[in-house]
N, CA, C and O atoms as CSV, one atom per row, in Angstrom:
chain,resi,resn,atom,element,x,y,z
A,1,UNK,N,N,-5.089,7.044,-10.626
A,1,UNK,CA,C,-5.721,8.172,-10.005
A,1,UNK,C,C,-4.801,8.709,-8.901
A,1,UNK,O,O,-3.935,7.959,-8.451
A,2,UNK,N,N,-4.918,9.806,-8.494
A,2,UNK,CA,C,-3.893,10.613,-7.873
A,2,UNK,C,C,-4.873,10.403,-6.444
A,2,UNK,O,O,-6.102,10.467,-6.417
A,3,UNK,N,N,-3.881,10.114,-5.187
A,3,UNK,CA,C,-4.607,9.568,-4.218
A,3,UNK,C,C,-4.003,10.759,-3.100
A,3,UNK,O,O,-4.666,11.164,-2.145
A,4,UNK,N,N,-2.735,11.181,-3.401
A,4,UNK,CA,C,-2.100,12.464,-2.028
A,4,UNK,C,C,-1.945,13.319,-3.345
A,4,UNK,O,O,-1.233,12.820,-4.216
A,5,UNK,N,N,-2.576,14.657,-3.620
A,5,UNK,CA,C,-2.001,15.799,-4.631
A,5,UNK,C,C,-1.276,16.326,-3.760
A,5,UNK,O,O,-0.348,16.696,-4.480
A,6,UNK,N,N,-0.941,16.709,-2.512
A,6,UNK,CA,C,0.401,17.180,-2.179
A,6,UNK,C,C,1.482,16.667,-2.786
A,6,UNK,O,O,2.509,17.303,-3.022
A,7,UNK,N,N,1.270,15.423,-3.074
A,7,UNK,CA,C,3.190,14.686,-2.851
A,7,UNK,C,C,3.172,14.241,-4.765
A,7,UNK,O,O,4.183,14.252,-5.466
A,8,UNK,N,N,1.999,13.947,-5.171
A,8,UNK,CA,C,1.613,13.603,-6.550
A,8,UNK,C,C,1.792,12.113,-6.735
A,8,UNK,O,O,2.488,11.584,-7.601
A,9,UNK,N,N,0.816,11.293,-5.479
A,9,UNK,CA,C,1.345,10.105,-5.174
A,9,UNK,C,C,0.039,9.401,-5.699
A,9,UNK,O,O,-1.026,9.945,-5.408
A,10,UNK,N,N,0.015,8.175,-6.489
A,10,UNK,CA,C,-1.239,7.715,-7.411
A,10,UNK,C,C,-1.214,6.603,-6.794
A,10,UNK,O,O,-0.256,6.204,-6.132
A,11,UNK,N,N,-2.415,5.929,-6.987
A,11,UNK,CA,C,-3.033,4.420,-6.374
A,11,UNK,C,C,-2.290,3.578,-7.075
A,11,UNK,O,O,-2.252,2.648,-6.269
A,12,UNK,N,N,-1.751,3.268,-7.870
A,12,UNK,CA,C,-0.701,2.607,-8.779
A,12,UNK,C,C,0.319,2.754,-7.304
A,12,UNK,O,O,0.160,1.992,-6.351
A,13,UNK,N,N,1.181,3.664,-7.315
A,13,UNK,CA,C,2.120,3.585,-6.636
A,13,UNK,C,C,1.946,3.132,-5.162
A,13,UNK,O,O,2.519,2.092,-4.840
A,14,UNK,N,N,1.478,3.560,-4.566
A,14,UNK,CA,C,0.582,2.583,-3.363
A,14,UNK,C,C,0.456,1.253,-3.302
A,14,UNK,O,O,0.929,0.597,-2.374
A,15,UNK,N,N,-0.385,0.595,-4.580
A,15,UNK,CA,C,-0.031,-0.797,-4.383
A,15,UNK,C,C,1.402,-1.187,-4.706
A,15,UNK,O,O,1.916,-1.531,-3.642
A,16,UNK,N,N,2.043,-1.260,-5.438
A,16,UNK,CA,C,3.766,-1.616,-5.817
A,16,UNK,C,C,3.888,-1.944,-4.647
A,16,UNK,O,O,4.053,-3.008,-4.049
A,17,UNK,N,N,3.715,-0.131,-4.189
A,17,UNK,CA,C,4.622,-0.051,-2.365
A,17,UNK,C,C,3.794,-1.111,-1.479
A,17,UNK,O,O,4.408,-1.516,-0.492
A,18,UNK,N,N,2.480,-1.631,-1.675
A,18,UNK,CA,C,2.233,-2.585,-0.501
A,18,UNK,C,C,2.556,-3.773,-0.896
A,18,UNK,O,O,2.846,-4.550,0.014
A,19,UNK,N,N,2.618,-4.306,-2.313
A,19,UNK,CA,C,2.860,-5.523,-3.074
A,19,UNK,C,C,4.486,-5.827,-2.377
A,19,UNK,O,O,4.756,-6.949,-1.951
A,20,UNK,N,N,5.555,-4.624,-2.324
A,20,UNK,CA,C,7.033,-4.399,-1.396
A,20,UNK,C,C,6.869,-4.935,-0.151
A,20,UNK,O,O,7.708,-5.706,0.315
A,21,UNK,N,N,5.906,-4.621,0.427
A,21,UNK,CA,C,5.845,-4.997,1.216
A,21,UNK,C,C,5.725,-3.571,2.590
A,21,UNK,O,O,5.950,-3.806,3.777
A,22,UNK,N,N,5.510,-2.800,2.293
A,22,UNK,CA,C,4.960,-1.371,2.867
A,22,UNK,C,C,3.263,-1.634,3.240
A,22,UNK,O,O,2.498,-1.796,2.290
A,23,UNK,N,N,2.743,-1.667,4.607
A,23,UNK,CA,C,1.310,-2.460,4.447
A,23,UNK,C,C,0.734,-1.997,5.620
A,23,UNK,O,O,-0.154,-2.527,6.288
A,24,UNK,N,N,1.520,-0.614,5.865
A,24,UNK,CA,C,0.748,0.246,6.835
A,24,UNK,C,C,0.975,2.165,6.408
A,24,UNK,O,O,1.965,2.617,5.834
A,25,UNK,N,N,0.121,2.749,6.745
A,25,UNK,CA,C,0.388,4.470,5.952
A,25,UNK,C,C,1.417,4.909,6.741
A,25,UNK,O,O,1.724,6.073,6.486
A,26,UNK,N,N,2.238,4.247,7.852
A,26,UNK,CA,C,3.473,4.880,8.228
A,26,UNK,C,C,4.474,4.885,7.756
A,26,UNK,O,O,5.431,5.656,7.814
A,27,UNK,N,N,4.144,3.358,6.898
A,27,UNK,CA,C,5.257,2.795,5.917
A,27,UNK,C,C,5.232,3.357,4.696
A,27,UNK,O,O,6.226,3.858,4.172
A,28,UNK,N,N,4.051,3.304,4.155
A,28,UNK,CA,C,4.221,4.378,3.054
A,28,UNK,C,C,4.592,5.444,3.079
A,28,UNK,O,O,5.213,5.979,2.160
A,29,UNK,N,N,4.144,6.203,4.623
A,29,UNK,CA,C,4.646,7.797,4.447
A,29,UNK,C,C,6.007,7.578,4.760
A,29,UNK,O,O,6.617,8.645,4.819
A,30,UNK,N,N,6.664,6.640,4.968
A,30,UNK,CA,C,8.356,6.501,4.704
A,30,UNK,C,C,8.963,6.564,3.329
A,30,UNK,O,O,9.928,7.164,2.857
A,31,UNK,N,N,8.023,5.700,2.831
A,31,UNK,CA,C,8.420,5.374,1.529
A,31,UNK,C,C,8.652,6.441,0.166
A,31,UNK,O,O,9.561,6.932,-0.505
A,32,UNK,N,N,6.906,6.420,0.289
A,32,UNK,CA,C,6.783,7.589,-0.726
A,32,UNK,C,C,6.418,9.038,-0.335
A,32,UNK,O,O,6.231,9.929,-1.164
A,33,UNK,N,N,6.310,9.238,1.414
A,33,UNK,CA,C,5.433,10.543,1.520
A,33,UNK,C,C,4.127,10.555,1.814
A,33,UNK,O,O,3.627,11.373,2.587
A,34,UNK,N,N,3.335,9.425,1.067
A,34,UNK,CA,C,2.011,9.784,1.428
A,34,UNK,C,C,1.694,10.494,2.773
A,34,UNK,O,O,2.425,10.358,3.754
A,35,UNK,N,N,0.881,11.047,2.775
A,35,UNK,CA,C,-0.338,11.489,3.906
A,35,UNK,C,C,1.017,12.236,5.049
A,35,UNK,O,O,0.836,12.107,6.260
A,36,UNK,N,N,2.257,12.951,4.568
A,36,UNK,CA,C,3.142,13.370,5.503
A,36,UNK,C,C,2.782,15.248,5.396
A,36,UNK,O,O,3.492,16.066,5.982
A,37,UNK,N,N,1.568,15.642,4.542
A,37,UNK,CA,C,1.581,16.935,4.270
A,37,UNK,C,C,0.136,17.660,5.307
A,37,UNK,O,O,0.127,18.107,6.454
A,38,UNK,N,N,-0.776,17.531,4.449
A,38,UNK,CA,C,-1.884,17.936,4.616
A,38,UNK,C,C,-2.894,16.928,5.504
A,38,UNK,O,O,-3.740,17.384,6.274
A,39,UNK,N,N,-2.685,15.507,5.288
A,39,UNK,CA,C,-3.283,14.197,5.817
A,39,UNK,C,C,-4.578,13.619,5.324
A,39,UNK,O,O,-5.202,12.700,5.854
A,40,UNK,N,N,-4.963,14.419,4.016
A,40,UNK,CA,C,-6.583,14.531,3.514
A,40,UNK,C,C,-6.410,12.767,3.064
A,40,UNK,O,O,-7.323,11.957,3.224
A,41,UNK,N,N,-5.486,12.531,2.672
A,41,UNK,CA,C,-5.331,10.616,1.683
A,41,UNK,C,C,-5.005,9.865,2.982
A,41,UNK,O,O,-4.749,8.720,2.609
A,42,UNK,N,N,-4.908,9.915,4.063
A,42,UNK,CA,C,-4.726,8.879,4.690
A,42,UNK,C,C,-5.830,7.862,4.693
A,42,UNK,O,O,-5.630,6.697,4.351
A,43,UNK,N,N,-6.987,8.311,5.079
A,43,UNK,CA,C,-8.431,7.612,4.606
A,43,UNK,C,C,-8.336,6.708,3.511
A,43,UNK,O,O,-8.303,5.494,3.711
A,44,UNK,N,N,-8.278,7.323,2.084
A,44,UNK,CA,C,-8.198,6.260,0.993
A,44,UNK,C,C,-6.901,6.004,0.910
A,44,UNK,O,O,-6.428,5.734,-0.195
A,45,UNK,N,N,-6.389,6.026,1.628
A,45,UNK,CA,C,-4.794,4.925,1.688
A,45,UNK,C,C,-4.820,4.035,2.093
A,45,UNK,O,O,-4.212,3.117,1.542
A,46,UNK,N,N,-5.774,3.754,3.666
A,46,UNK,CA,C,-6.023,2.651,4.265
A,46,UNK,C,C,-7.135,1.463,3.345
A,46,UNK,O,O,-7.410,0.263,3.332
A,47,UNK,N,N,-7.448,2.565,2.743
A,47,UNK,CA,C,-8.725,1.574,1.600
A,47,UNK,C,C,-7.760,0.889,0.710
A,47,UNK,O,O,-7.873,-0.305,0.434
A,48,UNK,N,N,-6.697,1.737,0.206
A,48,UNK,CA,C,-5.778,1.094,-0.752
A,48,UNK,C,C,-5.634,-0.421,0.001
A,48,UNK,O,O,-6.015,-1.526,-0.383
A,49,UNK,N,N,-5.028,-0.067,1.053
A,49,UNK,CA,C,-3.920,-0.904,1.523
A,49,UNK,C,C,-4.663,-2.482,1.793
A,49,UNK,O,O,-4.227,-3.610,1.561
A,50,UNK,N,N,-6.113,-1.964,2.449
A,50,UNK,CA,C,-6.664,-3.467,2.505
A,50,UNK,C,C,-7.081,-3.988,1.327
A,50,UNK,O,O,-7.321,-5.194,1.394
A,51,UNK,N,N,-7.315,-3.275,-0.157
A,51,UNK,CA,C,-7.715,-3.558,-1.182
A,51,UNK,C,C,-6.772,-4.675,-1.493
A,51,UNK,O,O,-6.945,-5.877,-1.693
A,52,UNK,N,N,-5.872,-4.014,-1.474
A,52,UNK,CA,C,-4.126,-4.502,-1.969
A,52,UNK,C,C,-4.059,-5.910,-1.162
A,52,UNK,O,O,-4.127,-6.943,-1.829
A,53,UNK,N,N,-3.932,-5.986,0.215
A,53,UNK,CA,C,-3.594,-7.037,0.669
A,53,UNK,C,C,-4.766,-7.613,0.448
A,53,UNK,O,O,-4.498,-8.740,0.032
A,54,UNK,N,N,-6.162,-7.445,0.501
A,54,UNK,CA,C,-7.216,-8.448,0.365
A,54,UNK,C,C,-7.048,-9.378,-0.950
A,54,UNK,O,O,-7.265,-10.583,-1.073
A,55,UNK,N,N,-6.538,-8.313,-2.005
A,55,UNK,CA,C,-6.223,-9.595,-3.531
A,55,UNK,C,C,-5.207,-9.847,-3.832
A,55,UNK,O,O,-5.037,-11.052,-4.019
A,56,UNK,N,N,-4.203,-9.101,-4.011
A,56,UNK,CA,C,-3.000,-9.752,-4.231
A,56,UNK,C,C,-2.312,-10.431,-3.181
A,56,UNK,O,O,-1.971,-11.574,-3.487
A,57,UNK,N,N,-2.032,-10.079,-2.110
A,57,UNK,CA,C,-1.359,-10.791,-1.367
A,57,UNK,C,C,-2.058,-12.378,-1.250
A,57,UNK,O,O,-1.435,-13.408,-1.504
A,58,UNK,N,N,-2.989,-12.340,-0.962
A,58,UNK,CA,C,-3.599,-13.400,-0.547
A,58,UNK,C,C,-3.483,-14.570,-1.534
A,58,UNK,O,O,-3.199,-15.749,-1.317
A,59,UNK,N,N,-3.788,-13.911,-2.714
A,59,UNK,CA,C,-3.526,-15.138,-3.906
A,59,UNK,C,C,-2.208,-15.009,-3.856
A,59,UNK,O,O,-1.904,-16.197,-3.754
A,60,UNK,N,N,-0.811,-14.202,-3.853
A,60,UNK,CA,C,0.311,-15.119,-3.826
A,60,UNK,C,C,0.326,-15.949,-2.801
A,60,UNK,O,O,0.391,-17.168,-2.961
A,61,UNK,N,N,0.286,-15.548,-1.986
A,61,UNK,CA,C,0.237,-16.669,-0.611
A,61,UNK,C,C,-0.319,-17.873,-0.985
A,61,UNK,O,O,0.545,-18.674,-0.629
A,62,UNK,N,N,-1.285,-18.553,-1.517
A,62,UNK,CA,C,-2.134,-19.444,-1.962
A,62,UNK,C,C,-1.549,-20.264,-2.861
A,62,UNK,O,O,-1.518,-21.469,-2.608
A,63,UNK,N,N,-0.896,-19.690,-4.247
A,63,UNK,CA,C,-0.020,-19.284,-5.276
A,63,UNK,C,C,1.305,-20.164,-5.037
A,63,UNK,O,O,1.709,-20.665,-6.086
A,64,UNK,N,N,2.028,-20.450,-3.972
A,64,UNK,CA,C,3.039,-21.285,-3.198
A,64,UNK,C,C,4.291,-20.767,-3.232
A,64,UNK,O,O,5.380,-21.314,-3.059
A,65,UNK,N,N,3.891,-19.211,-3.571
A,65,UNK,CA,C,5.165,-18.218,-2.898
A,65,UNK,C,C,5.817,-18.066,-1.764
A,65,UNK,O,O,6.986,-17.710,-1.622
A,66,UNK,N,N,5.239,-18.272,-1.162
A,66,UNK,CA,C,5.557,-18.053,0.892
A,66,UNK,C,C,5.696,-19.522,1.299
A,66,UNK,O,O,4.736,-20.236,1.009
A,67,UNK,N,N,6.546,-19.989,1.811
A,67,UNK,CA,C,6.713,-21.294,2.573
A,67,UNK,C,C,6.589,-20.909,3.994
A,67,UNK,O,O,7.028,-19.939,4.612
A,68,UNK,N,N,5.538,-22.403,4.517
A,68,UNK,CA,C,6.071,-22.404,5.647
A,68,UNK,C,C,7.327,-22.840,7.064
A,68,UNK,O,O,7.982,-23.880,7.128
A,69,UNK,N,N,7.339,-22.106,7.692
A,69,UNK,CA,C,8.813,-22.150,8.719
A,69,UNK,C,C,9.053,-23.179,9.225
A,69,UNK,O,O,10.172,-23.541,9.588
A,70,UNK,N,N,8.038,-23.791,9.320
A,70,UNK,CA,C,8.273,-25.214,9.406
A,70,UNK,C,C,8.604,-26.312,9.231
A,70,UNK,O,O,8.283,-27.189,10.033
């Protein structure tokens, strides 16, 4: 689904970019643009973004991708 029609930026591409590691809309609007036009998607960007980190991240983390520094 198309989440900024200014830039033609879809919820697909959003997560990638937060899965990258992009995990704030400043970072995305670096990335891809989002929310740098009109600002109407910043709202459901932030929905993206906790969607995104609420499931995927969390299960890689769990998953034994990330070590700790210790």
């Amino acid at each position: 689904m198309y989440v900024c029609i200014c830039k033609g930026i879809t919820d697909r591409q959003i997560k990638e970019a937060v899965y990258d590691g992009s995990t704030s809309v400043k970072a995305l609007r670096r990335q891809l643009g989002v929310s740098s036009q009109c600002g109407r998607c910043a709202e459901q960007t932030k929905e993206i973004i906790s969607e995104t980190l609420g499931t995927g991240m969390i299960s890689s983390a769990t998953s034994g991708l990330f070590y700790s520094a210790s």
